[in-house]
N, C-alpha and C positions, 0 to 999 in steps of 0.2 A: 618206618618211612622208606621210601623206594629211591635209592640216588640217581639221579636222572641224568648224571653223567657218563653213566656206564651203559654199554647197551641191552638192549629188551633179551630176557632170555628167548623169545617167541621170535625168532628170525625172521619170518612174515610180518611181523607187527614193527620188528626193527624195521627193517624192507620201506615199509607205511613211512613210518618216522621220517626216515632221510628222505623220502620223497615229498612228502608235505612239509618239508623244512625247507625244503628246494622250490616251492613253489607248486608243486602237481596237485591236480584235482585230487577227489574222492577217491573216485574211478581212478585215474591213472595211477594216484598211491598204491590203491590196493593192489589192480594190473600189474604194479610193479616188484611184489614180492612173490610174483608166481616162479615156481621154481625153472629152472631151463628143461623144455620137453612138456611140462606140465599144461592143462587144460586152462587158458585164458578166459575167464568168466566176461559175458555180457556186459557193456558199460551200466545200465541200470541194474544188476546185482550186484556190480563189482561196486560202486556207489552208496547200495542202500548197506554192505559189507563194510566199505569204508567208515561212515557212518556211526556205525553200531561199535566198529574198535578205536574211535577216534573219541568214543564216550567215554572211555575209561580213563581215572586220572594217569596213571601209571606213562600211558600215552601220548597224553595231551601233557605232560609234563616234559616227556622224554624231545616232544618236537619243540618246543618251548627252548631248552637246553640246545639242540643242536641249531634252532635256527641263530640262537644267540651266538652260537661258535662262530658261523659261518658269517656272518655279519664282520665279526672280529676279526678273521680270517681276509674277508674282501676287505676292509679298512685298510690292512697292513698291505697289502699290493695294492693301494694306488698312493701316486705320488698326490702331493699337493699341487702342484705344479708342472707342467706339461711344457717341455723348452717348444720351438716351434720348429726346430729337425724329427722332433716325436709326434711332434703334430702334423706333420709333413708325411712322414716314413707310417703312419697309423692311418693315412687318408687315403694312400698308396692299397696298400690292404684291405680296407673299405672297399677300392674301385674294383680289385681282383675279384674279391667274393661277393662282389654284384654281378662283375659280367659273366661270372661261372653259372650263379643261382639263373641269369638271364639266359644264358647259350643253353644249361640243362632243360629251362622252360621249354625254349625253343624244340630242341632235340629228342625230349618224352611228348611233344603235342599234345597232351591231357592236361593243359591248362588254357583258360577261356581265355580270350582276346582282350576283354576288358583287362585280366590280371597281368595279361603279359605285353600289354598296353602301357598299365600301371608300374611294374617293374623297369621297364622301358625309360618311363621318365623319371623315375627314381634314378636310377643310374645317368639318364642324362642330367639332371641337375647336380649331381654330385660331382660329373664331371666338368661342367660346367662352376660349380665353386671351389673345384680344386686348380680348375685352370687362373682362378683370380687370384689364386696365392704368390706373393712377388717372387722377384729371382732371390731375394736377399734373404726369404726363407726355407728356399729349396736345400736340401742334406746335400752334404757334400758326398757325392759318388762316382766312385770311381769310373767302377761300370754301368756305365748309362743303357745298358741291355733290356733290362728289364722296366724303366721305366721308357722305352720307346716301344719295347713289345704293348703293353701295355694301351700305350697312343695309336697304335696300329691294329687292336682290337676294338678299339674305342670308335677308331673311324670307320671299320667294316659295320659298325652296329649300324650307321647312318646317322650318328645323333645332327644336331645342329650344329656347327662350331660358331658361329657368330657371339 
């Protein structure tokens, strides 16, 4: 019997493993054990490839084993309980890597109007319920620099502040 704790001797096939343990398609498992420099197969080869070595128990055991690791793994870094300066200081960084995902829209123009429309108000509702958070749960900081920078990109966006 095959211990499916250890990894594949087929490198490639390990490759598969942790990527379909992690969530990735067929195609993108397989795509993901190509070597660096090496020839990236077609999404429907890479697929009907995946497939074919996903049949094998050996395999389908080995992803089995790691996805259960990783589950155990995410368990252990979250708390139970979220005080409300983390909740606070974690909405902060929400607003960041919105209006970065936003300003890059912007900036690469090869995305459609509807999507950067859509992202648009993504980010303004968020700021807009991060603005409803009271003072009495705001983190204590020092340096208020960065959450004014922040309100200062916010309002160049044009959102609505009402």
């Amino acid at each position: 019997m095959i211990d499916p704790s250890l990894p594949l001797k087929n490198a490639r096939h390990e490759a598969f493993c942790q990527a379909r343990a992690r969530g990735a398609t067929l195609a993108k498992a397989w795509q993901a054990g190509v070597k660096p420099g090496g020839r990236l197969p077609d999404e429907n080869s890479a697929k009907v490839s995946g497939h074919r070595v996903e049949k094998q128990a050996e395999v389908r055991l080995r992803i089995a084993h790691v996805r259960k690791a990783l589950e155990g793994n995410y368990q252990a870094d979250i708390p139970e309980v979220f005080d409300k300066t983390t909740i606070v200081e974690l909405n902060l960084q929400i607003s960041e890597v919105l209006e970065n995902a936003y300003e890059t829209a912007v900036t690469i123009g090869k995305v459609s109007p509807q999507k950067l429309e859509r992202l648009r108000s993504v980010l303004s509702a968020h700021v807009g319920r991060q603005s409803k958070l009271s003072e009495e749960d705001a983190p204590v900081v020092k340096d208020t620099a960065a959450i004014n920078a922040i309100a200062a990109r916010a309002a160049n966006l044009g959102f609505c502040k009402c």
